[in-house]
PDB file of N, CA, C and O in Angstrom:
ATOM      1  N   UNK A   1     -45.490-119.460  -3.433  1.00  0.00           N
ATOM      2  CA  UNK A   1     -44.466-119.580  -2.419  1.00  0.00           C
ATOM      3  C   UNK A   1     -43.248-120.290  -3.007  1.00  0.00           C
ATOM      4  O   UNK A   1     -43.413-120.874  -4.078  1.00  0.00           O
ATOM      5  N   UNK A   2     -41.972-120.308  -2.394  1.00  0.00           N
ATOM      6  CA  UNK A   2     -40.842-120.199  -3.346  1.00  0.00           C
ATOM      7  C   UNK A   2     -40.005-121.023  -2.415  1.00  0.00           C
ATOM      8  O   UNK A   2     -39.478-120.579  -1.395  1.00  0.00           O
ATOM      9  N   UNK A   3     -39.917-122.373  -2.884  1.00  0.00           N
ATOM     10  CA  UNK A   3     -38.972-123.165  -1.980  1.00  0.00           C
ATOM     11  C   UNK A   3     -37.682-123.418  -2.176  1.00  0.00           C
ATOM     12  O   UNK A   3     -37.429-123.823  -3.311  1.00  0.00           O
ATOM     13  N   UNK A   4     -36.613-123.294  -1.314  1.00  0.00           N
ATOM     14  CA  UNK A   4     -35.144-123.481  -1.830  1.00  0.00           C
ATOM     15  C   UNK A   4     -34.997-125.115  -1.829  1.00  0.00           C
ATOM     16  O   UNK A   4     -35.365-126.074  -1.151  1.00  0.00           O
ATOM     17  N   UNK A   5     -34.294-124.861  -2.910  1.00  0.00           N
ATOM     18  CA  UNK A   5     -33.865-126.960  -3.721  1.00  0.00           C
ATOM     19  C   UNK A   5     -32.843-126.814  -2.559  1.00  0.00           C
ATOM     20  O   UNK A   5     -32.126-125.848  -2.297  1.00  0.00           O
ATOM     21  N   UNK A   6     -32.978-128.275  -1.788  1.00  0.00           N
ATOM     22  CA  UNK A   6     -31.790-129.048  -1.136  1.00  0.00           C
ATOM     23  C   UNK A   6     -30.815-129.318  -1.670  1.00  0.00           C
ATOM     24  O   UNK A   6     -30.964-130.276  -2.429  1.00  0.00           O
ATOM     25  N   UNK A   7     -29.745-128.881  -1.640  1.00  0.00           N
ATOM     26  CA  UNK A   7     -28.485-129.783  -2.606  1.00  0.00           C
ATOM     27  C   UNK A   7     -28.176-130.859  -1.762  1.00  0.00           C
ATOM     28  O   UNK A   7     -28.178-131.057  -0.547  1.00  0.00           O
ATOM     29  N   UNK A   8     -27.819-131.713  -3.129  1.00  0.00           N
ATOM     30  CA  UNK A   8     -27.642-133.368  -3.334  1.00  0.00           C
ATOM     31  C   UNK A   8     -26.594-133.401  -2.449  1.00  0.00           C
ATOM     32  O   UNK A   8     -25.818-132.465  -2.259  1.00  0.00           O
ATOM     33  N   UNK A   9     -26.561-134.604  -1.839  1.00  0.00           N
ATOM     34  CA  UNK A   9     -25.194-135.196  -1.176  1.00  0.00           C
ATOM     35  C   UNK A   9     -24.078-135.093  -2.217  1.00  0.00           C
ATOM     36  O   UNK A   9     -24.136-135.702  -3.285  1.00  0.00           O
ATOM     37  N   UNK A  10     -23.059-134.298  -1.868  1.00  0.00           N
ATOM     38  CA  UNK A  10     -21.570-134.532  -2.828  1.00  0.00           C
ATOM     39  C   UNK A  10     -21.553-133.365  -3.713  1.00  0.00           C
ATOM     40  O   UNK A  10     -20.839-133.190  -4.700  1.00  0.00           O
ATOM     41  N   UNK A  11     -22.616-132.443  -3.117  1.00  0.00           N
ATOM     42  CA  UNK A  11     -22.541-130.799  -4.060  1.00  0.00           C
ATOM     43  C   UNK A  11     -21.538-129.929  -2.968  1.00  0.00           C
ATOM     44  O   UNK A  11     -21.340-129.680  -1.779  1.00  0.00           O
ATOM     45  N   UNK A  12     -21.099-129.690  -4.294  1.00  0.00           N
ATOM     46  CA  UNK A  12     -19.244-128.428  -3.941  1.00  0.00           C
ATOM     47  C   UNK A  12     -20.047-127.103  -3.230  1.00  0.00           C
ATOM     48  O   UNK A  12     -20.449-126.398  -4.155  1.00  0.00           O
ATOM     49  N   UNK A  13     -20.396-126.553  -2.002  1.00  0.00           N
ATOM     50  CA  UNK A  13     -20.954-125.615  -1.692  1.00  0.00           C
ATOM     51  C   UNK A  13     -19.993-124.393  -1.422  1.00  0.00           C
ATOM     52  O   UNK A  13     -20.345-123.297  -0.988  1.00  0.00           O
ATOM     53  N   UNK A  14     -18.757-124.770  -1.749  1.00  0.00           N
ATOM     54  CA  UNK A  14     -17.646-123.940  -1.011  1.00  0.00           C
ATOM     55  C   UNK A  14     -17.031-122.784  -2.608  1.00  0.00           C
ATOM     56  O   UNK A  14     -17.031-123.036  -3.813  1.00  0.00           O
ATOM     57  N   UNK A  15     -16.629-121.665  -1.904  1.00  0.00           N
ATOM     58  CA  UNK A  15     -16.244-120.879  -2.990  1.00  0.00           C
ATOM     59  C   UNK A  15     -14.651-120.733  -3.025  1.00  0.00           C
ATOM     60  O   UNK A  15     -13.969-120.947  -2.022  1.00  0.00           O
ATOM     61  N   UNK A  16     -14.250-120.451  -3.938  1.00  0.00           N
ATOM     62  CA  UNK A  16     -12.919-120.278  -4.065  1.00  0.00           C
ATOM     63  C   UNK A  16     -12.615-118.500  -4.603  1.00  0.00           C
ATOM     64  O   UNK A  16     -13.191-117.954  -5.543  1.00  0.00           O
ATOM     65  N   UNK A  17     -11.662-117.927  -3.787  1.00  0.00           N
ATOM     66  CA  UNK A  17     -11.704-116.540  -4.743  1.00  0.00           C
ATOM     67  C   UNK A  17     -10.565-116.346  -5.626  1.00  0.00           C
ATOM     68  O   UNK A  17      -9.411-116.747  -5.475  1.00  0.00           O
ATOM     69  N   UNK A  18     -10.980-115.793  -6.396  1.00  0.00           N
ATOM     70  CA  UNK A  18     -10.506-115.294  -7.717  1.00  0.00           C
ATOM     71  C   UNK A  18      -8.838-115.033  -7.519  1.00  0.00           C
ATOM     72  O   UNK A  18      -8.576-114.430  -6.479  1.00  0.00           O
ATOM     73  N   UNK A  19      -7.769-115.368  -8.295  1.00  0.00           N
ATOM     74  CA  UNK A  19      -6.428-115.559  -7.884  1.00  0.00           C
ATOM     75  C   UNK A  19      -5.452-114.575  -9.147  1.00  0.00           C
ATOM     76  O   UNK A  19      -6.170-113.949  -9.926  1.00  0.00           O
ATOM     77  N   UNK A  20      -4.215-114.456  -9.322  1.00  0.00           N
ATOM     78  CA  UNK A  20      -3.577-113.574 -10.526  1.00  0.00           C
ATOM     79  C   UNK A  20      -2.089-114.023  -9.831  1.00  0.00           C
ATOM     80  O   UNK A  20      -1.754-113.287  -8.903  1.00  0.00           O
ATOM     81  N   UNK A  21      -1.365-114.880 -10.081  1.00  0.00           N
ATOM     82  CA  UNK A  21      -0.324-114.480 -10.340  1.00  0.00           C
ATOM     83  C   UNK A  21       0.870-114.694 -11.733  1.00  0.00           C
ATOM     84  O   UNK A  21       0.735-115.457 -12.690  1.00  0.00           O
ATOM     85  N   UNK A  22       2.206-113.604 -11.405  1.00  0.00           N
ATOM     86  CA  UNK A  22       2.568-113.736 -12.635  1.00  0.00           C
ATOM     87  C   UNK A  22       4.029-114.197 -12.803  1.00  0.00           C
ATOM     88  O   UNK A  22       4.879-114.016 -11.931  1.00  0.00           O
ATOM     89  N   UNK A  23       4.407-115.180 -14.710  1.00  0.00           N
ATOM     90  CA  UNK A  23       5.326-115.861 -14.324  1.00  0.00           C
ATOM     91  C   UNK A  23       5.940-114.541 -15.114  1.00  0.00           C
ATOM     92  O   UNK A  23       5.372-113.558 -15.590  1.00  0.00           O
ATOM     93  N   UNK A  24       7.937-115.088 -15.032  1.00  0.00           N
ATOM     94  CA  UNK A  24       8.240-114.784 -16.310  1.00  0.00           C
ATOM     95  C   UNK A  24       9.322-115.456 -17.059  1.00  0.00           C
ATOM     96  O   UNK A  24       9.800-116.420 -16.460  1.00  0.00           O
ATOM     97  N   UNK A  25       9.766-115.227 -18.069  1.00  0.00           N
ATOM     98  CA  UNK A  25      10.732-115.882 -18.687  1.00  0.00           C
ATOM     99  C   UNK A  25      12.218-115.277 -19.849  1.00  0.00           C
ATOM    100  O   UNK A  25      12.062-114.446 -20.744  1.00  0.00           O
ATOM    101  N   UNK A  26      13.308-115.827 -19.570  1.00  0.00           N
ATOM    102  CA  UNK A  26      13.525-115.044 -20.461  1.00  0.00           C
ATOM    103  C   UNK A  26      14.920-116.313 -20.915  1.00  0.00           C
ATOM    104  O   UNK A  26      15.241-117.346 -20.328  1.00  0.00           O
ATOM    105  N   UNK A  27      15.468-115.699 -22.132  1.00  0.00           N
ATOM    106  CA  UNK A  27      16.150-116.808 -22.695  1.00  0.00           C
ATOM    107  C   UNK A  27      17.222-115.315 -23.362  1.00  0.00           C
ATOM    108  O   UNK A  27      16.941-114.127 -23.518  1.00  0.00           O
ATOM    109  N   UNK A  28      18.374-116.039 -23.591  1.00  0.00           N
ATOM    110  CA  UNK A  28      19.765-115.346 -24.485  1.00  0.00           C
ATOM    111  C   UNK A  28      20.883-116.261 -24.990  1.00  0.00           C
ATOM    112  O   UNK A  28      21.469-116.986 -24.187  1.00  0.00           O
ATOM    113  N   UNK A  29      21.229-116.254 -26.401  1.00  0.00           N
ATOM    114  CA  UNK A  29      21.278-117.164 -27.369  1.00  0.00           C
ATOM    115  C   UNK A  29      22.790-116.591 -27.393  1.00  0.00           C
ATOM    116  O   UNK A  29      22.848-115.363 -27.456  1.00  0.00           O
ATOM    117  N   UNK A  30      23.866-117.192 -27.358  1.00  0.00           N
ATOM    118  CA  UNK A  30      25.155-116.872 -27.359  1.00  0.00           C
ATOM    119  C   UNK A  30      25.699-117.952 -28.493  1.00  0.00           C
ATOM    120  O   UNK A  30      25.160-119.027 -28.754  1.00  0.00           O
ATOM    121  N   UNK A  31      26.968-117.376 -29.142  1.00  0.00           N
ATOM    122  CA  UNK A  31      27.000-118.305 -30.122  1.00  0.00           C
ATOM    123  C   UNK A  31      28.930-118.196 -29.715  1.00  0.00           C
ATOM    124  O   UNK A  31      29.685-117.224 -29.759  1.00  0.00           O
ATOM    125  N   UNK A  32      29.196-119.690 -29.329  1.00  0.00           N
ATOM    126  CA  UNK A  32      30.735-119.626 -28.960  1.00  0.00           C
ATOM    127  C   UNK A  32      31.186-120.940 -29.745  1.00  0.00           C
ATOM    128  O   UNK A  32      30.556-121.993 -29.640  1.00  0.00           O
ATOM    129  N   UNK A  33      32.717-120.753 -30.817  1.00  0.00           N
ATOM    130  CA  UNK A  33      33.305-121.250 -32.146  1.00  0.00           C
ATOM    131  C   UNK A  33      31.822-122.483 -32.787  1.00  0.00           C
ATOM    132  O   UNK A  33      31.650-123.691 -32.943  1.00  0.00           O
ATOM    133  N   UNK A  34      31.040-121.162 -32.973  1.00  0.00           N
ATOM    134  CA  UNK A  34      30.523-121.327 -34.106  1.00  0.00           C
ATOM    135  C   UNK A  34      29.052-122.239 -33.478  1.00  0.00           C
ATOM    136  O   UNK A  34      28.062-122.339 -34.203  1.00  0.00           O
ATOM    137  N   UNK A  35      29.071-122.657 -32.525  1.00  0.00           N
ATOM    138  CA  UNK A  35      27.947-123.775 -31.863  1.00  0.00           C
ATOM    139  C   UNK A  35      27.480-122.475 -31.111  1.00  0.00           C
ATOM    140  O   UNK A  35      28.177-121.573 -30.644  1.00  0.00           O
ATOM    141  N   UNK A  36      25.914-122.641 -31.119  1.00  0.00           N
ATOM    142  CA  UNK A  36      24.827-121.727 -30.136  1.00  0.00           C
ATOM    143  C   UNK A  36      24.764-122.771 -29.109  1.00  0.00           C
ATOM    144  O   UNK A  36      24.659-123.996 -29.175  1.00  0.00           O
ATOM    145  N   UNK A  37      24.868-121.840 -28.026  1.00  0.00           N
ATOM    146  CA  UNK A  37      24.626-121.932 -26.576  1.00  0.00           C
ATOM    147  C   UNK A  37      23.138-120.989 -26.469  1.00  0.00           C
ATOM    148  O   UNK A  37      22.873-119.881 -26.936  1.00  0.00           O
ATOM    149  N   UNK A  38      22.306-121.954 -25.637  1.00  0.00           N
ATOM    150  CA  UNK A  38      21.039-121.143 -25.369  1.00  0.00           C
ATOM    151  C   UNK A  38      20.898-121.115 -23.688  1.00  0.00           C
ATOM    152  O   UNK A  38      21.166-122.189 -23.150  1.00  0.00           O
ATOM    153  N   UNK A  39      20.548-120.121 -22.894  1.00  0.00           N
ATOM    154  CA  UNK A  39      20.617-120.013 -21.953  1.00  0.00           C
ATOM    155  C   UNK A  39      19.238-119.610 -21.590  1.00  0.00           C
ATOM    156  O   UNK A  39      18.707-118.630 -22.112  1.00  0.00           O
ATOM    157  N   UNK A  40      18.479-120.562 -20.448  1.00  0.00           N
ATOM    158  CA  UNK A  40      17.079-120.147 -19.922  1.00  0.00           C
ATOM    159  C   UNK A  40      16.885-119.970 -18.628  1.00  0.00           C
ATOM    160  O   UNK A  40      17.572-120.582 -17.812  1.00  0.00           O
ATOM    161  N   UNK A  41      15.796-118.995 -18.210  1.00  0.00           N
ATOM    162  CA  UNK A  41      15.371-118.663 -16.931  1.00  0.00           C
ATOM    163  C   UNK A  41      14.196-118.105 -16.604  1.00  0.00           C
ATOM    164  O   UNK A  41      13.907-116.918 -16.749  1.00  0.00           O
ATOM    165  N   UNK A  42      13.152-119.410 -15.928  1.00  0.00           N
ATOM    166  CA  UNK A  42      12.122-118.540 -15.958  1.00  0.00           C
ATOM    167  C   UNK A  42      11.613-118.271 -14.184  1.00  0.00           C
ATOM    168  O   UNK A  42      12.325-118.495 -13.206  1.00  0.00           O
ATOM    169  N   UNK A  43      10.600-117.892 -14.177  1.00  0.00           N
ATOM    170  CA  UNK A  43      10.234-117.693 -12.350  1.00  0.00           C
ATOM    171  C   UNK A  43       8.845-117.644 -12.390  1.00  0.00           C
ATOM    172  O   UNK A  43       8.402-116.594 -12.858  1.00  0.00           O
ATOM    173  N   UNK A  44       7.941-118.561 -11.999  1.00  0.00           N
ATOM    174  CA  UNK A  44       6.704-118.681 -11.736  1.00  0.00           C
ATOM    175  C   UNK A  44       6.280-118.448 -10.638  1.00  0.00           C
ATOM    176  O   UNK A  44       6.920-118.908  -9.692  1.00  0.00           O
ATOM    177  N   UNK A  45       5.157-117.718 -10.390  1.00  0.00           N
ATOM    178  CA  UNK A  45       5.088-117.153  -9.213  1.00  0.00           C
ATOM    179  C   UNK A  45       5.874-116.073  -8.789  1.00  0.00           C
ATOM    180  O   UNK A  45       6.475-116.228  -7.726  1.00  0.00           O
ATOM    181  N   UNK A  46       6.028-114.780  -9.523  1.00  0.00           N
ATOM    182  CA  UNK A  46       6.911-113.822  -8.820  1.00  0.00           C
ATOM    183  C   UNK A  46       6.566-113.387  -7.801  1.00  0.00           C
ATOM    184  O   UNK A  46       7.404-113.640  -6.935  1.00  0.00           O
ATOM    185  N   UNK A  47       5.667-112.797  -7.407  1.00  0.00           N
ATOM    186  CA  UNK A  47       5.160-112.657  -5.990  1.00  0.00           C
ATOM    187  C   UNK A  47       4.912-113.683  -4.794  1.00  0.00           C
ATOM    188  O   UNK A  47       4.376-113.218  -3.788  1.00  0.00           O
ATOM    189  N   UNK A  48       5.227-114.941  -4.809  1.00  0.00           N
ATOM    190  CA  UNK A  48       4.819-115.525  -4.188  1.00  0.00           C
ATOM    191  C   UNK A  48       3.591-115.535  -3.466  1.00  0.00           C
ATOM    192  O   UNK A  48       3.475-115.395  -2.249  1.00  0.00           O
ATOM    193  N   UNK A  49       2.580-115.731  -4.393  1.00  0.00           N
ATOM    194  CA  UNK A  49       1.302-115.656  -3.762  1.00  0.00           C
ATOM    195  C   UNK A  49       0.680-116.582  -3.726  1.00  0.00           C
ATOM    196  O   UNK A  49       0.734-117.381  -4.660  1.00  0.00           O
ATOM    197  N   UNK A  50      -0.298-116.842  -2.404  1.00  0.00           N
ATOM    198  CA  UNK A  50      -0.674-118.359  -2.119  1.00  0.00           C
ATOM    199  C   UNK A  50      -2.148-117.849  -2.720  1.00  0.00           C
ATOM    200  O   UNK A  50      -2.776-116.798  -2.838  1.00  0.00           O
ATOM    201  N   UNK A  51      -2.305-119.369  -3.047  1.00  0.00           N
ATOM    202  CA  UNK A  51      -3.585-119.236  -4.304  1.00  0.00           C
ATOM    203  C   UNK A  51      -4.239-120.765  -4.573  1.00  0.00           C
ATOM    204  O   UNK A  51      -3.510-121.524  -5.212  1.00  0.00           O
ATOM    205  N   UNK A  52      -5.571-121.295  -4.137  1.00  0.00           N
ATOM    206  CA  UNK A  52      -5.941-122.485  -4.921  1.00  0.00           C
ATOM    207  C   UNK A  52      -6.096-122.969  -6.366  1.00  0.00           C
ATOM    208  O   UNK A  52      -6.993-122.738  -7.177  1.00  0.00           O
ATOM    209  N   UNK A  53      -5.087-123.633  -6.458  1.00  0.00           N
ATOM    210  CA  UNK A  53      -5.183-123.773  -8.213  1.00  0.00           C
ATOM    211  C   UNK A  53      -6.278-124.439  -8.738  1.00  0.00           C
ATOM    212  O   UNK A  53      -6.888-124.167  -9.772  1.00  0.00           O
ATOM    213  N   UNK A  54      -6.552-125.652  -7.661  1.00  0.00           N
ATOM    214  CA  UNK A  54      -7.366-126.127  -8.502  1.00  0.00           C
ATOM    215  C   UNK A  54      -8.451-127.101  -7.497  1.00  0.00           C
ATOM    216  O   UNK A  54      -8.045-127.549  -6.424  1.00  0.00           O
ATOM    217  N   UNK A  55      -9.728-127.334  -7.943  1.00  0.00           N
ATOM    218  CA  UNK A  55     -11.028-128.172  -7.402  1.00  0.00           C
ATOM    219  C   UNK A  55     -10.813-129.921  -8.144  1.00  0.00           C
ATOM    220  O   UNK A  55     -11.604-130.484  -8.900  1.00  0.00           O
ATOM    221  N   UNK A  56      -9.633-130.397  -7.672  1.00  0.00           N
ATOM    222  CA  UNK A  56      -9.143-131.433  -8.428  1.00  0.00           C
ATOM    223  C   UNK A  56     -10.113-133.055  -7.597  1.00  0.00           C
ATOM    224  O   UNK A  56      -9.790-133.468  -6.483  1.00  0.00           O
ATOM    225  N   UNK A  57     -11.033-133.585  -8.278  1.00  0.00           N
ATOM    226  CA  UNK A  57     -11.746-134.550  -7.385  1.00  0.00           C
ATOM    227  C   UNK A  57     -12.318-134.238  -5.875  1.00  0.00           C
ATOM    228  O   UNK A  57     -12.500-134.935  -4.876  1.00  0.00           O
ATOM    229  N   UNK A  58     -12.506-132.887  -6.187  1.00  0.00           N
ATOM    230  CA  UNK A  58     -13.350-132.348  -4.957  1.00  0.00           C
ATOM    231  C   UNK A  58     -12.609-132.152  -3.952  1.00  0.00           C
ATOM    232  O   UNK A  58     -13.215-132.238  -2.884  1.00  0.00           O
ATOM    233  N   UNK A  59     -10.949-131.798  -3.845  1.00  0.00           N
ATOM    234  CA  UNK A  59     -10.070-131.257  -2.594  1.00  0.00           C
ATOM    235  C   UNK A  59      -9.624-130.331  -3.594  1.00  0.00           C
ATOM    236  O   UNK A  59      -9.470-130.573  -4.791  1.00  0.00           O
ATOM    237  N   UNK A  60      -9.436-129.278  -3.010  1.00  0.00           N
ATOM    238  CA  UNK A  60      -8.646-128.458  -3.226  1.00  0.00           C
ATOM    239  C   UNK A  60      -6.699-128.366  -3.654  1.00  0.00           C
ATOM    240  O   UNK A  60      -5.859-128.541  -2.772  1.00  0.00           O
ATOM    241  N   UNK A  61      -6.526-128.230  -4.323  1.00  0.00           N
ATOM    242  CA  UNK A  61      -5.188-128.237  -4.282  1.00  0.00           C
ATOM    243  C   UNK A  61      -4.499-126.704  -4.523  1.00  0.00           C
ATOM    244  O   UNK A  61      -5.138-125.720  -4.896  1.00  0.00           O
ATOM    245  N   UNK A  62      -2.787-126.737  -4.170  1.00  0.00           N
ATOM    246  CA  UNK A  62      -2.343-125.135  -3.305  1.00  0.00           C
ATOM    247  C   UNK A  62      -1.371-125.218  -4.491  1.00  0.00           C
ATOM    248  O   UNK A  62      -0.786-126.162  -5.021  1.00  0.00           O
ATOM    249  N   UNK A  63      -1.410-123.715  -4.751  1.00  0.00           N
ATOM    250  CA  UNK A  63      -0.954-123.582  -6.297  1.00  0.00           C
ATOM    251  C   UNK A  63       0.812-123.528  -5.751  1.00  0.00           C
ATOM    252  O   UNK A  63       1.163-123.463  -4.573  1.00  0.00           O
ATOM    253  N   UNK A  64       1.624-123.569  -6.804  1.00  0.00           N
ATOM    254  CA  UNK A  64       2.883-123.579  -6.368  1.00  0.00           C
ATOM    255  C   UNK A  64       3.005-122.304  -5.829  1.00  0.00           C
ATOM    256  O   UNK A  64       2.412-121.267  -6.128  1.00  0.00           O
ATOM    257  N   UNK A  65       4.074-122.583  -4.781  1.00  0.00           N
ATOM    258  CA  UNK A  65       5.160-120.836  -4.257  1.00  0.00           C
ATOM    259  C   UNK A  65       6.097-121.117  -5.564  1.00  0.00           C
ATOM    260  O   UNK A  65       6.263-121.990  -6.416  1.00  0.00           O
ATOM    261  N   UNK A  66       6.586-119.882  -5.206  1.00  0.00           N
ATOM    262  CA  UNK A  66       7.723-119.336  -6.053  1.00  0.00           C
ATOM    263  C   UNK A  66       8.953-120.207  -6.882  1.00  0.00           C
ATOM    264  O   UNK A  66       9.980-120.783  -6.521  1.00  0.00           O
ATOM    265  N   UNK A  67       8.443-120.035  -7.863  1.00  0.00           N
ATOM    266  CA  UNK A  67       9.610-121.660  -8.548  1.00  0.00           C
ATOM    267  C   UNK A  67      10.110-120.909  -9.366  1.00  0.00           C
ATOM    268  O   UNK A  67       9.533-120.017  -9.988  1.00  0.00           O
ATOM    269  N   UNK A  68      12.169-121.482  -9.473  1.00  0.00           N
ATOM    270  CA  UNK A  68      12.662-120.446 -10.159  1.00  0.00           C
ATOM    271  C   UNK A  68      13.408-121.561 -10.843  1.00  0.00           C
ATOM    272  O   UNK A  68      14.156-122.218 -10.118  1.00  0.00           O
ATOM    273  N   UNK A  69      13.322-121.929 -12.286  1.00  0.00           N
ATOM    274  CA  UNK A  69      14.188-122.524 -12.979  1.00  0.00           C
ATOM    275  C   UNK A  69      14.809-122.612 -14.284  1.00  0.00           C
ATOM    276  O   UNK A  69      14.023-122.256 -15.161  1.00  0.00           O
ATOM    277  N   UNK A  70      15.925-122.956 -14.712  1.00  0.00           N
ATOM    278  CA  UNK A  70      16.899-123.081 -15.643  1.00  0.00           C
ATOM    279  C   UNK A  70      17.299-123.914 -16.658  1.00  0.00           C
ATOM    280  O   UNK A  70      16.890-125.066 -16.802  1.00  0.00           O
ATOM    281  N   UNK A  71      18.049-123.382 -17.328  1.00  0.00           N
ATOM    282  CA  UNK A  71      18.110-124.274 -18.612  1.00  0.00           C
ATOM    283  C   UNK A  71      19.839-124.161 -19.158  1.00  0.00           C
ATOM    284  O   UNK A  71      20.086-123.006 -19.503  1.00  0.00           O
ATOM    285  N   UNK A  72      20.450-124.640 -19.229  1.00  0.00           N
ATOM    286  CA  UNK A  72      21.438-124.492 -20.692  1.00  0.00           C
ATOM    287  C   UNK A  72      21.417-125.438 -21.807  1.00  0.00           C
ATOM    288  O   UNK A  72      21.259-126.629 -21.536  1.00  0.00           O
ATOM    289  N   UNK A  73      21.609-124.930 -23.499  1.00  0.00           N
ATOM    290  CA  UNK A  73      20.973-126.095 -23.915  1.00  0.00           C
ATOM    291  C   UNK A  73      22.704-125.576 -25.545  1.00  0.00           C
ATOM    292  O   UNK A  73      22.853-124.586 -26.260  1.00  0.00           O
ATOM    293  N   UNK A  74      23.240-126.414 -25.443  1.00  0.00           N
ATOM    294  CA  UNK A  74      24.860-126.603 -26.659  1.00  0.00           C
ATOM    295  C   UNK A  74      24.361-127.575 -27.610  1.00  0.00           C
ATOM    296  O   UNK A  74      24.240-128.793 -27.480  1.00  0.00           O
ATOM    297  N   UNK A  75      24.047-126.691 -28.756  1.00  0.00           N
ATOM    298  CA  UNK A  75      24.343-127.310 -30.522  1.00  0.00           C
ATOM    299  C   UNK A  75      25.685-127.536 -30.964  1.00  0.00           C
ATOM    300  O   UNK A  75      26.627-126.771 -31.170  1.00  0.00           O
ATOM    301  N   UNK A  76      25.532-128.844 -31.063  1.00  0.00           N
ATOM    302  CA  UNK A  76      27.155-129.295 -31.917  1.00  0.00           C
ATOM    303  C   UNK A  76      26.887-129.929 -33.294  1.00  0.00           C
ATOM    304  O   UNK A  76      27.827-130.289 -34.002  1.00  0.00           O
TER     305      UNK A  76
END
């Protein structure tokens, strides 16, 4: 006969499902009297899809929405 084990006080019984989203990035290198200018832009989360990132000390935490950010970066 085949008995099911009790789980312990403080066992994670909860599931999380399986998540995909995608970033992207892109950069273009301009060169004005003679100093490069670098220009960045990336976007995480293109779809804005809600998603648990992570089982962080046993709460759940909510993955970012849609983050869109920038860069300019002048060599002298």
């Amino acid at each position: 006969m085949r008995t099911k084990k009790r789980p312990t006080r403080g066992t994670n019984l909860q599931r999380v499902p399986g998540w995909t989203h995608v970033d992207l990035g892109l950069r273009y290198v301009a060169v004005a009297a003679k100093h490069p200018i670098t220009f960045r832009v990336s976007v995480e989360n293109i779809a804005n899809t809600r998603y648990w990132a992570s089982a962080f000390g046993g709460y759940l935490l909510q993955g970012t929405p849609r983050t869109i950010k920038s860069s300019l970066t002048f060599e002298y």
